[in-house]
N, C-alpha and C positions, 0 to 999 in steps of 0.2 A: 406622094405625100410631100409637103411643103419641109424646106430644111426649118424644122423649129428652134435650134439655136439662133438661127441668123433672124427666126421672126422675133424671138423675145429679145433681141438687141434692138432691132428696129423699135418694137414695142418700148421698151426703156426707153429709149432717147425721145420718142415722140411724145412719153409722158410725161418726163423730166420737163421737157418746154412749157408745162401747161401748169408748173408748180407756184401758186401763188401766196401773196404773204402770208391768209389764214391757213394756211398748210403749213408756210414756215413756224409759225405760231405755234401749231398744234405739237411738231417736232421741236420746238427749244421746248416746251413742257414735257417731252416724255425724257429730255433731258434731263431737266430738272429731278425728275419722280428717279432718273436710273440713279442719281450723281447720290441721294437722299437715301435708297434703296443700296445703293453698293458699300455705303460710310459703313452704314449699321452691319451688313454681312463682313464685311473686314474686317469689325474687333470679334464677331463671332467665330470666326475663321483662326486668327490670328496664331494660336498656337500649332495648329495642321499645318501653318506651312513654315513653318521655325527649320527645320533640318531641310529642307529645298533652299529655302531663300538663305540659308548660310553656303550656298553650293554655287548659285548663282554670280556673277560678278555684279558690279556696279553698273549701271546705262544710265540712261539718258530717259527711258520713258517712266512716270507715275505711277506709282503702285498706291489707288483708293485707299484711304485711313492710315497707310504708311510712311514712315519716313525713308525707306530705301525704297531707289529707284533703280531698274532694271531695264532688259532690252525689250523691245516691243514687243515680240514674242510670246516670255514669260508674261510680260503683263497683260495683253489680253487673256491669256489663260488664267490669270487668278484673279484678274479683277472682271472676269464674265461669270466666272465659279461666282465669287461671291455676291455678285447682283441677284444670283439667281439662288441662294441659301436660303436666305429667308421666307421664298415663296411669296413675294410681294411686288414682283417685278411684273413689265405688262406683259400683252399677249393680244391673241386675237380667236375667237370662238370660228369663226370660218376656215379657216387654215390649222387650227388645232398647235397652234405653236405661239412661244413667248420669243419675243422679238428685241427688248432694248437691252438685254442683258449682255446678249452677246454681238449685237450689231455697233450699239454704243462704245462697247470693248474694245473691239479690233479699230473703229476710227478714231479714237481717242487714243490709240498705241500708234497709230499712224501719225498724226497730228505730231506726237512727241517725238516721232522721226524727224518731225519739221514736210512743211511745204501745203497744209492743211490749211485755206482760211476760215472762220468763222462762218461765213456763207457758208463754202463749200462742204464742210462740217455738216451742217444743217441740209445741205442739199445729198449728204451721204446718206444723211437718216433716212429722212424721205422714200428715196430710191433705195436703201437697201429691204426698209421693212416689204417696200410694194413688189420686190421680185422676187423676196423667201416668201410670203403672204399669196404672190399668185402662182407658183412653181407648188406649193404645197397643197391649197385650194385646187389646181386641175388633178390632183392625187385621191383629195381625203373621200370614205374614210377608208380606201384602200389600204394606204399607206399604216396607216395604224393599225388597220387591224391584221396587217403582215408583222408587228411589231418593232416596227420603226420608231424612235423619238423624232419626230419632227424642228424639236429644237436643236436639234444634231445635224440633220439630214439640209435642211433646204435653212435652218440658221449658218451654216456653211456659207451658202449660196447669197443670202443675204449680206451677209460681211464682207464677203469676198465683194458684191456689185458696192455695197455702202463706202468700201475703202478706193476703188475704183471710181464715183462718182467724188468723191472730196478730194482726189489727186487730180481731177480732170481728163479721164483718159480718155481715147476716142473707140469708134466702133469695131475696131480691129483690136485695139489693146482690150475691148469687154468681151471678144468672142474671146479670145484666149483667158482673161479672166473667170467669165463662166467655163471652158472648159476644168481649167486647174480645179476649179471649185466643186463642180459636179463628181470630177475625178477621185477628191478626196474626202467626199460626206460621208457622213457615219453616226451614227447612234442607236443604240437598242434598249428598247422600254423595259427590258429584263434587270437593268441598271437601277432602277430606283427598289428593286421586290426586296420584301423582307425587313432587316431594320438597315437595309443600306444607306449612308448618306453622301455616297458620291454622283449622285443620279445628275446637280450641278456639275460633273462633268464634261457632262456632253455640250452642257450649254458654252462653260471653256474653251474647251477644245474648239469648239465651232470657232468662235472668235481668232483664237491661234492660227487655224487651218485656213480661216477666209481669208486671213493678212497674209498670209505667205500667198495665196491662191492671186488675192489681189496685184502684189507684188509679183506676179510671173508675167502680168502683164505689161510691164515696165521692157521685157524681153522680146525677143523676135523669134521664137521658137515658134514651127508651124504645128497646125493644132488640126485635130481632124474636123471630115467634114459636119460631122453635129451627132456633139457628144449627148442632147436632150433627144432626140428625135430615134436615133441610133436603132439599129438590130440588138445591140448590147449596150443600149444609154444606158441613160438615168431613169426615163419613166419606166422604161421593160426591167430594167433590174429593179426599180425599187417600188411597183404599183403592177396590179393585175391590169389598170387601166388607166387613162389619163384623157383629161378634156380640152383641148386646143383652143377652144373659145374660153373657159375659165381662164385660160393662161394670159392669153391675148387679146380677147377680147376687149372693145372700147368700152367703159362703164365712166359714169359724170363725176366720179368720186374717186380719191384716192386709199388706198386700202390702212393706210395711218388712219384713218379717220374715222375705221370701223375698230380699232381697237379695244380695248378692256382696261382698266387702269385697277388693281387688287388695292378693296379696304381691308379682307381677313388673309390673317395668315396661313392658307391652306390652298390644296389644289385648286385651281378653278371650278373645277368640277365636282364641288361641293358647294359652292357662294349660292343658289340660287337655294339651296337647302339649309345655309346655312341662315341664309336674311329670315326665308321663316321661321326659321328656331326662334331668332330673335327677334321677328314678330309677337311669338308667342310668349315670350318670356314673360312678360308681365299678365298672360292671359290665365297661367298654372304653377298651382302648386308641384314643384317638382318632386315634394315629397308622395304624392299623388301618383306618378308616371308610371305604368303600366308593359307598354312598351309604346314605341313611336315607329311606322314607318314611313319609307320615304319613296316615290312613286318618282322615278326619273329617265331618261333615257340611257340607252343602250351603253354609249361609251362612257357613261357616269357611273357605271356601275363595277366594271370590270378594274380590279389595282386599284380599287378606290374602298369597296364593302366592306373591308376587315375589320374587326374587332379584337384581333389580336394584336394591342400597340406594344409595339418593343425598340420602341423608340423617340426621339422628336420629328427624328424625316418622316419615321412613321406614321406618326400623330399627325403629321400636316397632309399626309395624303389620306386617310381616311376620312371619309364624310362621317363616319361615326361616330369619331371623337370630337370634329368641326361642330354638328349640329348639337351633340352632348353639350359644349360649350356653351353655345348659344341658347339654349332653354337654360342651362344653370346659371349662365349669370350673364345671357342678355350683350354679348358681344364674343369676338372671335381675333383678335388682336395677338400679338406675340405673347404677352402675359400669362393667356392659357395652354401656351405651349412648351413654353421657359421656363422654369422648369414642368414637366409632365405633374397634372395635378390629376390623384388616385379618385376624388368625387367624379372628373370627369370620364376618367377609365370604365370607374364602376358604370356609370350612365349610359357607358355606349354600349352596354352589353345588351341593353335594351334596345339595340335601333341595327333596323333591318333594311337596308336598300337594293329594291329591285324593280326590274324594269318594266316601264310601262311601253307598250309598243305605239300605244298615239303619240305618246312626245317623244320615240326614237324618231318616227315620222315628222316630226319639227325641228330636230334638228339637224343640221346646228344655226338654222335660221330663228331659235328659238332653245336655249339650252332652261326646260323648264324640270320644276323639281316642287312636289307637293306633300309635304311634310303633314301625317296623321299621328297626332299622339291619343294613345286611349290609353285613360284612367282605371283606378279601382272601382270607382262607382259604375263603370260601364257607358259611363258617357266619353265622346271624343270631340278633339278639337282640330281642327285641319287649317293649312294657310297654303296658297299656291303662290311660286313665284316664277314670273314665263322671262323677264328680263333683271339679272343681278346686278347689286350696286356696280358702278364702276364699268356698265356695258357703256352704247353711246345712246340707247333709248335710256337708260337709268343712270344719267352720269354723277360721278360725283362733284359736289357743289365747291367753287373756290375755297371757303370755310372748312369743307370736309378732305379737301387735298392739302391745305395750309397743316391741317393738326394730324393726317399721315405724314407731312414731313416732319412736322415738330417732334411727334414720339420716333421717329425713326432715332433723328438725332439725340433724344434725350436718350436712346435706348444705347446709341452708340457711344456718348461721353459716359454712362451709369456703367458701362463691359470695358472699358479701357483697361 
């Protein structure tokens, strides 16, 4: 078997060459959507970390919506937590994992180390999304459904390469890089159950972990011979299996470019069910509603079906309460989340999601979800959605990403 660390270094540097301006482009906007996405999670944050940030000292790197600044460290860890609060940060449907919350994090704490240019910033982005994006993709959906966070595990992985590309390291400082990083990922989807709202943790910590991880490459410390590939790696400890061409393999595209960018405030894994709620909204009387259900694939269903909200983290990971939203008032936005509105509680008691096994079969080349409401009258209305707002077949329109930043910020100067 081929040493797979040294191939996905190879891999990385051969794909870095080939980075051109519409890529740079595509990465200063997921910029943009993190920078917009993190303001508004820091004033909602803001009193969680009052007794930390009095413990801390002063530094030198930026703390998002804050006036105290900290060591880079801390601040990837609280400003990747709050990018990813809201549920509005990006991601990608193939790899099963959200990507600028915590890659943005740790190079943006690095930057404020100094030695970071603007390019190479941009060229962090790039390369970190593309090697937690294809390290996770030769996993899924193994990895998940051993109950791994992905944003945890191979988000690690991506910080760690994203902070290593924007310092300019070479291919001996990235094998040590990816080792440290492989070394120390982590996250368990057990973290979001219930009305927990630390489940943003993982995504923190990734960022924290990849900078330090990235930072060891700065070192001369020898590293084994291939911490991915290993009798005891990465893929055997953390996947029943793994696909070497997924990892490595040449594709004409770079994996930034298959992303997701969230218009509703809720799992992903509810947007395809939630766009047809709000298709239908104007189609029914929702005092009419009978029950609704929702016909989706296999990982859509599982940590997502509940209808027991005992929470707002809760409420954003339920498709119950998402698609309740969206038939009673025709959008899915923070406002029906902030506070928990009881019409919509009461609504989701009606809404049933289970899985259909042809669109487990689609995905996640296809994450589709088909929303049936049946009335009192005995009549039903249905709406299928095979691609959700904000994929890259359904993207959303400059006008429709202008007014997600606009409410972000309006949402975050109205919590100050």
């Amino acid at each position: 078997m081929p040493n797979v660390t040294e191939c996905l270094v190879d891999y990385l540097f051969e794909k870095a060459a080939t980075i051109t301006d519409e890529i740079k482009a595509k990465a200063e906007a997921c910029r943009e959507d993190y920078l917009a996405v993190t303001e508004a999670g820091s004033v909602k944050n803001r009193s969680h970390w009052e007794k930390l940030l009095a413990r801390i000292p002063d530094g030198t790197a930026e703390l998002i919506g804050y006036e105290k600044k900290v060591d880079s460290k801390t601040a990837a860890l609280i400003n990747g937590f709050n990018a990813h609060a809201l549920e509005l940060d990006d991601g990608q449907r193939f790899a099963m994992i959200h990507l600028g919350a915590s890659i943005i994090s740790a190079i943006k704490a690095a930057a404020d180390d100094g030695g970071v240019t603007d390019e190479s910033f941009i060229t962090g982005i790039i390369m970190g999304y593309e090697a937690a994006c294809r390290v996770a993709i030769a996993m899924q959906p193994s990895h998940k459904n051993r109950g791994f966070h992905t944003a945890g595990t191979c988000g690690t992985i991506g910080c760690a390469v994203g902070v290593a590309y924007a310092l300019g390291m070479n291919k001996a400082q990235m094998k040590r890089v990816l080792t440290s990083a492989a070394g120390s990922a982590a996250g368990m989807l057990e973290i979001q159950e219930q009305k927990s709202e630390i489940k943003p943790y993982n995504v923190g910590r990734a960022a924290m972990d990849g900078l330090a991880a990235a930072y060891m490459g700065l070192t001369d410390y020898e590293t084994p011979d291939d911490i991915f590939g290993g009798e005891r790696g990465f893929f055997k400890t953390f996947a029943d299996q793994f696909d070497l061409e997924k990892l490595i393999g040449v594709q004409n595209y770079f994996e930034i470019e298959r992303i997701y960018v969230k218009p509703y405030a809720s799992c992903r894994h509810s947007h395809s069910a939630v766009e047809a709620a709000i298709k239908l909204h104007q189609e029914i009387d929702t005092e009419e509603i009978e029950e609704v259900t929702i016909q989706t694939y296999k990982l859509g269903v599982k940590g997502h079906d509940h209808t027991n909200i005992q929470g707002i983290a809760s409420a954003k990971l339920s498709t119950p309460y998402a698609v309740a939203a969206g038939l009673l008032y025709g959008r899915a936005d923070l406002s029906v989340f902030e506070p928990l509105d009881e019409k919509i509680v009461n609504m989701a008691q009606k809404v049933k999601v289970i899985e259909d096994p042809a669109l487990t079969a689609e995905s996640p080349k296809m994450r589709i979800a088909v929303v049936t409401v049946s009335l009192k009258d005995g009549s039903e209305k249905n709406c299928r959605v095979d691609y959700a707002k904000g994929d890259p077949e359904n993207p959303m329109t400059a006008e429709e990403l202008a007014e997600k930043k606009r409410l972000l910020l309006a949402y975050a100067a109205n919590h100050r």
